[in-house]
C-alpha positions as CSV (number, residue, x, y, z in Angstrom):
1,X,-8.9,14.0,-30.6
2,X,-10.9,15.3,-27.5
3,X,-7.8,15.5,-25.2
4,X,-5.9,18.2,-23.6
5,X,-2.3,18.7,-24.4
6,X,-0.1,16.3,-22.9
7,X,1.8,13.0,-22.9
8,X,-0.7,9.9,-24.1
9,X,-1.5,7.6,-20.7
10,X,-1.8,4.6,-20.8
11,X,-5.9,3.9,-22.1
12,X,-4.4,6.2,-25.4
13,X,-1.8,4.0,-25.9
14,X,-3.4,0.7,-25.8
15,X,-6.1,3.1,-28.6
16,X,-3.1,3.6,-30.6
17,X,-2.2,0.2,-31.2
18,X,-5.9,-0.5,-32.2
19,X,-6.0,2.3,-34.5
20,X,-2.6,1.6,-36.4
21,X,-0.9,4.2,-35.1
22,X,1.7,1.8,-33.4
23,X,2.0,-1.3,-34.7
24,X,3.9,-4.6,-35.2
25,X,3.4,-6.3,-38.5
26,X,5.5,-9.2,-37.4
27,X,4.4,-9.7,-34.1
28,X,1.1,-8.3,-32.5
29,X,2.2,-5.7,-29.4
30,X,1.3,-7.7,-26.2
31,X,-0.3,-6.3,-23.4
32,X,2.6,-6.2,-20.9
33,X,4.1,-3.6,-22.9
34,X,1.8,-1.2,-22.1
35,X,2.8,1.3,-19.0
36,X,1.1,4.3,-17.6
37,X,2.4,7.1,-20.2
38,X,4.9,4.7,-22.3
39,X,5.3,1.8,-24.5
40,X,8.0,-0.5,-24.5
41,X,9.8,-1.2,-27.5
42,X,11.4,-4.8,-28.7
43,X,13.9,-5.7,-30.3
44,X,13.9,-7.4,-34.0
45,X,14.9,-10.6,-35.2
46,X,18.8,-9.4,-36.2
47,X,21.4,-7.2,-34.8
48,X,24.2,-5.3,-37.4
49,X,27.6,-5.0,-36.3
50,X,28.0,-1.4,-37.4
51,X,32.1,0.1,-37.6
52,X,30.4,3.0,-35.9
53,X,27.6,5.3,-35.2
54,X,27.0,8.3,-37.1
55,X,25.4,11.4,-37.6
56,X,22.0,12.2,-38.8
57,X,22.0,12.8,-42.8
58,X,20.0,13.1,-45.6
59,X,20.9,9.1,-46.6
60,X,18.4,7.1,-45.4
61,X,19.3,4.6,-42.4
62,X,19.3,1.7,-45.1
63,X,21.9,3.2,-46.8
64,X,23.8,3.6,-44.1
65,X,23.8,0.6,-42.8
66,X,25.0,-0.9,-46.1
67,X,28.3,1.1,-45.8
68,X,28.8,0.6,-42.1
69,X,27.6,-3.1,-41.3
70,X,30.8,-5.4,-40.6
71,X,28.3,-8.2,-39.8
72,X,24.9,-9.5,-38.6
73,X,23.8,-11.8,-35.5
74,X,20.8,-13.1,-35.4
75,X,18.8,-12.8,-32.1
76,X,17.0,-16.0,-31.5
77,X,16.9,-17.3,-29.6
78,X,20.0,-15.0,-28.4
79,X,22.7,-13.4,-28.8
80,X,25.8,-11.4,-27.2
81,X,26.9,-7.8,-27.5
82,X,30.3,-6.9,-26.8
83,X,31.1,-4.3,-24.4
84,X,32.7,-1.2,-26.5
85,X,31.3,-2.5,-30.0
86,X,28.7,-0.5,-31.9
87,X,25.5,-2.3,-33.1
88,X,22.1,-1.5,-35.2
89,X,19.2,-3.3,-34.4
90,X,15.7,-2.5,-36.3
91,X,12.9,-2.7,-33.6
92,X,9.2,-4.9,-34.0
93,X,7.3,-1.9,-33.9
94,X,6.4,0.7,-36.5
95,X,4.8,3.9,-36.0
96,X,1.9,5.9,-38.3
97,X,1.6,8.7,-36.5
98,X,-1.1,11.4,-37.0
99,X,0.2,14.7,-37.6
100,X,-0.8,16.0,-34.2
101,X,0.8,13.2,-32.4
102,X,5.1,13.1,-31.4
103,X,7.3,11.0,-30.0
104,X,10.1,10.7,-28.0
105,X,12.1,7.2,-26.7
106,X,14.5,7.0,-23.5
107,X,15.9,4.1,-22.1
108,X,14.0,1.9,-19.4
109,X,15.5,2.0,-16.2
110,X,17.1,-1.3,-15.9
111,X,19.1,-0.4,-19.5
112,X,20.4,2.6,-17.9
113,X,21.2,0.9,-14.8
114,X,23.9,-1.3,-17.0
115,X,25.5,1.8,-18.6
116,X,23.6,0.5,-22.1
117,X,24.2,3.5,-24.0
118,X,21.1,3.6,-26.6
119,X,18.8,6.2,-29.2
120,X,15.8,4.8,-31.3
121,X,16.4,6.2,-35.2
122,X,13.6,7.0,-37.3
123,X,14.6,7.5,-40.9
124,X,18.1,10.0,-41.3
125,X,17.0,13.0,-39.6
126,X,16.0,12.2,-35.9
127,X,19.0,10.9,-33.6
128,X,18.5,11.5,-30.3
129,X,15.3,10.0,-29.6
130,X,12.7,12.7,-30.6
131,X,10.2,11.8,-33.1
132,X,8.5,14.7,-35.6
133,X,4.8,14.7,-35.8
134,X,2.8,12.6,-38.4
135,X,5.9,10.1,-38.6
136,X,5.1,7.2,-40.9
137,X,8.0,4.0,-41.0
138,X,10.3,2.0,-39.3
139,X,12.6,2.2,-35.9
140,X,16.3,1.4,-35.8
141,X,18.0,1.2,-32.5
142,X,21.7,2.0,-31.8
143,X,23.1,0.1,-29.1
144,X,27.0,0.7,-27.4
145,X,27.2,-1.2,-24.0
146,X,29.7,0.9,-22.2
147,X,30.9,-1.3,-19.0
148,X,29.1,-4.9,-19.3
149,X,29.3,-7.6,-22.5
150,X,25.3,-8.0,-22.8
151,X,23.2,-11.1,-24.1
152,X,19.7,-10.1,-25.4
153,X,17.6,-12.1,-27.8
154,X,14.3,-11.2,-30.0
155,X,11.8,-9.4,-28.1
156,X,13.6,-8.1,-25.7
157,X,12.8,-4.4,-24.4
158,X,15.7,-2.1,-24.1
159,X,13.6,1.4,-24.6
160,X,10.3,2.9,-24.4
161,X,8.7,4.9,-26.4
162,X,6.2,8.4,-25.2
163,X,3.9,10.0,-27.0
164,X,2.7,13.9,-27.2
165,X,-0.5,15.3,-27.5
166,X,0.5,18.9,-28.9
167,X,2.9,20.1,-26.0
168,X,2.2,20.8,-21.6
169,X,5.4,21.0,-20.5
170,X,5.0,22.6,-17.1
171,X,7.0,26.2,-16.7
172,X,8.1,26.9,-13.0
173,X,5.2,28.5,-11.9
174,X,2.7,25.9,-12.9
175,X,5.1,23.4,-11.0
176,X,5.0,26.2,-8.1
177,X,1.6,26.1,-8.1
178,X,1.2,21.9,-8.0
179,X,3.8,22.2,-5.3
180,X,1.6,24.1,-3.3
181,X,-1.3,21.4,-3.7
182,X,0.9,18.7,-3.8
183,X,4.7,18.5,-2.4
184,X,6.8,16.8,-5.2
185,X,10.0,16.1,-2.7
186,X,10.3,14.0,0.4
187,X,12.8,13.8,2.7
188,X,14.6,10.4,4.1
189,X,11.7,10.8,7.2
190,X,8.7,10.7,4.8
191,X,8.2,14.5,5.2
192,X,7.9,16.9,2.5
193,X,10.2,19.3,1.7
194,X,9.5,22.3,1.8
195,X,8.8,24.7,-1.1
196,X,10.6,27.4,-0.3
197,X,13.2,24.9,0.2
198,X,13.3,23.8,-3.5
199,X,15.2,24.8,-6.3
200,X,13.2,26.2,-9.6
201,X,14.9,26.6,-12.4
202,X,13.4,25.4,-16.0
203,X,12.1,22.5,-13.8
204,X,12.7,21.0,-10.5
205,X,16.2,20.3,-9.4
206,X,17.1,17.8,-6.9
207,X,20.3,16.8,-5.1
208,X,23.0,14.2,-4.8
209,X,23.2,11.9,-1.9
210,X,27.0,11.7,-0.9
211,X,26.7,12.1,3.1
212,X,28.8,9.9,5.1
213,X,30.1,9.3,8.6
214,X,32.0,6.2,8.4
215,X,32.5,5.2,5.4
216,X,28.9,5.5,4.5
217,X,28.1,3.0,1.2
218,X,26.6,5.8,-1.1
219,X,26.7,3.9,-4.4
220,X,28.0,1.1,-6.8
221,X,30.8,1.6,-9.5
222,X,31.3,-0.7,-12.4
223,X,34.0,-3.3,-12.8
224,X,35.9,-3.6,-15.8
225,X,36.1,-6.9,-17.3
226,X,33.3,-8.8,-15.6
227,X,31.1,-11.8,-17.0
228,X,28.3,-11.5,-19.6
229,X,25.0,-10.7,-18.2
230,X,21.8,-11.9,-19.7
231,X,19.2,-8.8,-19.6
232,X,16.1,-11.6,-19.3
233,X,17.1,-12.8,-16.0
234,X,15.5,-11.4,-13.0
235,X,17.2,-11.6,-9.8
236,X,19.8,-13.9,-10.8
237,X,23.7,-12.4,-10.6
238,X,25.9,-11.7,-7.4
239,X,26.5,-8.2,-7.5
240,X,30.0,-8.4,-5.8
241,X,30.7,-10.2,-8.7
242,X,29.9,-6.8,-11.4
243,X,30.4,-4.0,-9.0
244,X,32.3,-2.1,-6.2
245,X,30.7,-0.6,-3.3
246,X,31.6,3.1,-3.0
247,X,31.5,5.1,0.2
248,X,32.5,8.2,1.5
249,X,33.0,9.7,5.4
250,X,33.9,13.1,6.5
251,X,37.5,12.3,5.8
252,X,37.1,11.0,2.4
253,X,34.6,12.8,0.1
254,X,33.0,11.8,-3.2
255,X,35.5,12.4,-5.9
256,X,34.0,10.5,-9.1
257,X,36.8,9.4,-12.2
258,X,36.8,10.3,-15.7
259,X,35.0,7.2,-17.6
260,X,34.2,4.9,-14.6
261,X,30.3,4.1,-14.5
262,X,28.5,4.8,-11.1
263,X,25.2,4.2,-9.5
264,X,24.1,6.7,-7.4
265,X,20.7,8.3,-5.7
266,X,18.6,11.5,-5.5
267,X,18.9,13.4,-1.9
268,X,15.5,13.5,-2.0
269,X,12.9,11.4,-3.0
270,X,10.5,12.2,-5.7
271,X,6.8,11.5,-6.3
272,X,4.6,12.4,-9.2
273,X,1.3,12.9,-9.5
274,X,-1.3,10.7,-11.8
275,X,-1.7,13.3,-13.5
276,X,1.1,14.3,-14.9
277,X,4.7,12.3,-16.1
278,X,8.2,13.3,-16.1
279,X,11.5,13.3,-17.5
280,X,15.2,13.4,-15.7
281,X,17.2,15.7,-18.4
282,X,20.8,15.8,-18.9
283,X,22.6,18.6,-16.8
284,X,25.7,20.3,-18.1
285,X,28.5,20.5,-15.3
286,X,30.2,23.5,-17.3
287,X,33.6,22.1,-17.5
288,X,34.0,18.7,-19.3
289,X,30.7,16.4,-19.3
290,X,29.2,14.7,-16.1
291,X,26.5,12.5,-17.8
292,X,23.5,11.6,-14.9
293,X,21.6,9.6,-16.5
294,X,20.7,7.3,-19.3
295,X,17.0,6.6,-18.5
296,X,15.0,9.6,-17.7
297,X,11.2,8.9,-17.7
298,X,9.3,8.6,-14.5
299,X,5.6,7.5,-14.6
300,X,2.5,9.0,-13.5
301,X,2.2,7.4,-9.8
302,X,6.2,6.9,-9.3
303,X,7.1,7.5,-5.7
304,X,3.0,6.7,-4.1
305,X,3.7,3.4,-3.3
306,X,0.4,1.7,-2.0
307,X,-2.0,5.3,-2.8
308,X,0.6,6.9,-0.1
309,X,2.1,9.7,-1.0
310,X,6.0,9.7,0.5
311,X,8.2,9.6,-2.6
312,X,10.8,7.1,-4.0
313,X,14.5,8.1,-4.9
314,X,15.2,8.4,-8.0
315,X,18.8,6.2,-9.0
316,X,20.9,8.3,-11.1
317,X,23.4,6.7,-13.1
318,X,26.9,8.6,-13.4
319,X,29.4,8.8,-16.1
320,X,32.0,11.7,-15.8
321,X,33.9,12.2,-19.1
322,X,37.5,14.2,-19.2
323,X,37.9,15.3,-15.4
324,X,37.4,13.9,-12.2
325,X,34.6,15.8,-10.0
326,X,34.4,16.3,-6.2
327,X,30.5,16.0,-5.6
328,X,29.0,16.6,-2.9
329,X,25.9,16.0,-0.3
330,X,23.1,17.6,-0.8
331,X,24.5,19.3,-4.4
332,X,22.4,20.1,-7.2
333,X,22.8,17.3,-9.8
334,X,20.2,16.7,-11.7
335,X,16.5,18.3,-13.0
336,X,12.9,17.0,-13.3
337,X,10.9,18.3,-16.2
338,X,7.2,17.8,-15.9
339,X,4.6,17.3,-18.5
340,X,0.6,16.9,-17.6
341,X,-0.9,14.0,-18.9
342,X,-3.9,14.2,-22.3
343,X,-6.0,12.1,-19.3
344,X,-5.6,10.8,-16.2
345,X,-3.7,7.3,-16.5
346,X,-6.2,4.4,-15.7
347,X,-3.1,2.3,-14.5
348,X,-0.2,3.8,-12.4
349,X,3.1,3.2,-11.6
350,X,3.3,0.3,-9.0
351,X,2.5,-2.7,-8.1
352,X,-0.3,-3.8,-10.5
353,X,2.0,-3.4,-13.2
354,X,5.1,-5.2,-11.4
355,X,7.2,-2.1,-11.7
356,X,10.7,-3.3,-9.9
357,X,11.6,0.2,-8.5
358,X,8.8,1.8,-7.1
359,X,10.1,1.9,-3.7
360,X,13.2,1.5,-4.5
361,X,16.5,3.0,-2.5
362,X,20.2,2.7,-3.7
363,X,19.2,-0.3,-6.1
364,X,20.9,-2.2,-9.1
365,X,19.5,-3.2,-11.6
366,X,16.4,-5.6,-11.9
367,X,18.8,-8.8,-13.3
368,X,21.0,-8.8,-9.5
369,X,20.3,-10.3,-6.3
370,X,20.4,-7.5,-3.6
371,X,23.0,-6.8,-2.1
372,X,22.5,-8.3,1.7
373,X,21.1,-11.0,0.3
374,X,24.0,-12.1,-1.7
375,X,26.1,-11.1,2.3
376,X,23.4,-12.9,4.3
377,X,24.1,-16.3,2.4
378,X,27.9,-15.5,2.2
């Protein structure tokens, strides 16, 4: 391959479904799954009730699943997944992977956005959504819906999947020096931040937003026991009807409680470069586990909206585990890695490719009206 190191874009990807290397022997992979350094993955014809998840083994899934499976469902045309129940659900696509060629699968944005806790399998070794060069077989995909009962049906994309060229991760120096060239941050007044200004520390940090004066609306929180919502609909639900405004003022700061979902954005907003793709990773709080996020891959061309470069937020979603935590504004929360891309993208993130959050704010996710909408008919 005559590439440099670096995540496949999307002209490599479309090559590696002509060449094998991704492929689906039941149905052919359709164009619109194609994105500018990702492919989006669907779901097979049945889902397995499992009694639980489990750990990776030397068993292979199969066998697994034999000892585990409490039932199956078939997903056509649909099907609904119960909030808090654990289910396996082997995915269209299969993967022959040269040996210089690695994967790795995150949610998409609009899974995360409904606290859809999920990891793509391949085989009994790989669990958390890394796949090992030159992998040849199948995809499983484990599926726990944390706040919301969820209908889906066959064909449905829930995760995407990235593939690596060797590896480019970019160290803080490199990501210095594309600062200087071009700013990565934005403020809420289009300007870039500045660099000295930024926080470098295995990757670029960025900040929560959680200022308020009176009772500023800073985010969304999850309702418990709401109504099933079907992930094909687009613009459809009241959003009153799944979750809770939050806000905050001066007198009544951010505090965020132990295993209540939250949506929530960046302080600043972020914009990447064609050339290059990133990833939001996990960040450990120190004491108990503040989750902020589920879906972590941003696409070459996030945050340029129209070829203008002024940066989108990026929507973190929030899950505190064991303690409540005070956040505040402005507080480091979460951390950008960047990777350069094997070849400049020939589609970006945007408009072209219908992305739903390209200059997106505090947003839900894709399947709810927004939220003045839903007040200005009201």
């Amino acid at each position: 391959m005559r590439l440099r190191p670096g995540v496949l874009p999307f002209q490599w990807l479309s090559r590696a479904t002509e060449e094998g290397w991704i492929a689906s022997p039941i149905q052919a992979i359709e164009a619109y799954q194609l994105q500018p350094a990702s492919l989006d993955l669907r779901l097979g014809a049945v889902a397995y009730r499992i009694r639980s998840s489990f750990l990776p083994g030397h068993e292979p899934v199969e066998h697994k699943l034999a000892a585990l499976t409490m039932y199956d469902i078939p997903l056509a045309p649909a099907a609904v997944l119960e909030r808090g129940h654990v289910y396996l659900i082997p995915l269209m696509e299969e993967l022959a992977l040269p040996t210089s060629l690695r994967g790795r699968t995150n949610p998409k944005s609009s899974t995360g956005r409904l606290d859809i806790f999920t990891r793509v399998i391949t085989g009994a070794h790989s669990f958390r959504g890394d796949i090992r060069p030159g992998y040849h077989g199948k995809l499983c995909f484990d599926v726990f819906a944390l706040s919301f009962t969820i209908k889906v049906h066959h064909g449905l994309s829930l995760n995407h999947l990235r593939l690596f060229f060797a590896d480019a991760p970019r160290d803080d120096v490199a990501i210095r020096r594309l600062y200087e060239v071009e700013p990565l941050l934005y403020d809420d007044d289009d300007h870039s931040i500045p660099l000295e200004a930024v926080h470098l520390e295995g990757g670029l940090f960025m900040g929560l937003a959680a200022a308020g004066r009176e009772e500023t609306l800073v985010g969304y929180k999850a309702k418990k026991n709401s109504d099933i919502i079907d992930l094909s609909k687009v613009g459809f639900y009241d959003p009153s009807a799944f979750w809770e405004p939050v806000r905050c003022s001066p007198s009544r700061p951010l505090i965020l409680e132990p295993e209540e979902f939250y949506i929530l954005t960046s302080k600043e907003k972020v914009c990447i470069p064609p050339a290059y793709a990133a990833e939001l990773v996990a960040y450990d709080a120190g004491s108990g586990e503040l989750r902020t996020h589920y879906a972590g891959f941003f696409d070459p061309g996030f945050g340029y909206g129209h070829g203008i470069r002024r940066g989108t937020k990026a929507v973190l979603e929030v899950r505190p585990h064991d303690v409540p935590f005070l956040v505040e504004d402005g507080q480091l929360f979460c951390k950008l890695c960047l990777e350069s891309t094997a070849e400049t993208p020939q589609v970006v993130y945007g408009a072209a490719l219908q992305s739903h959050y390209q200059m997106q704010s505090l947003t839900l996710g894709k399947q709810f009206l927004p939220w003045n909408a839903v007040s200005a008919t009201s």
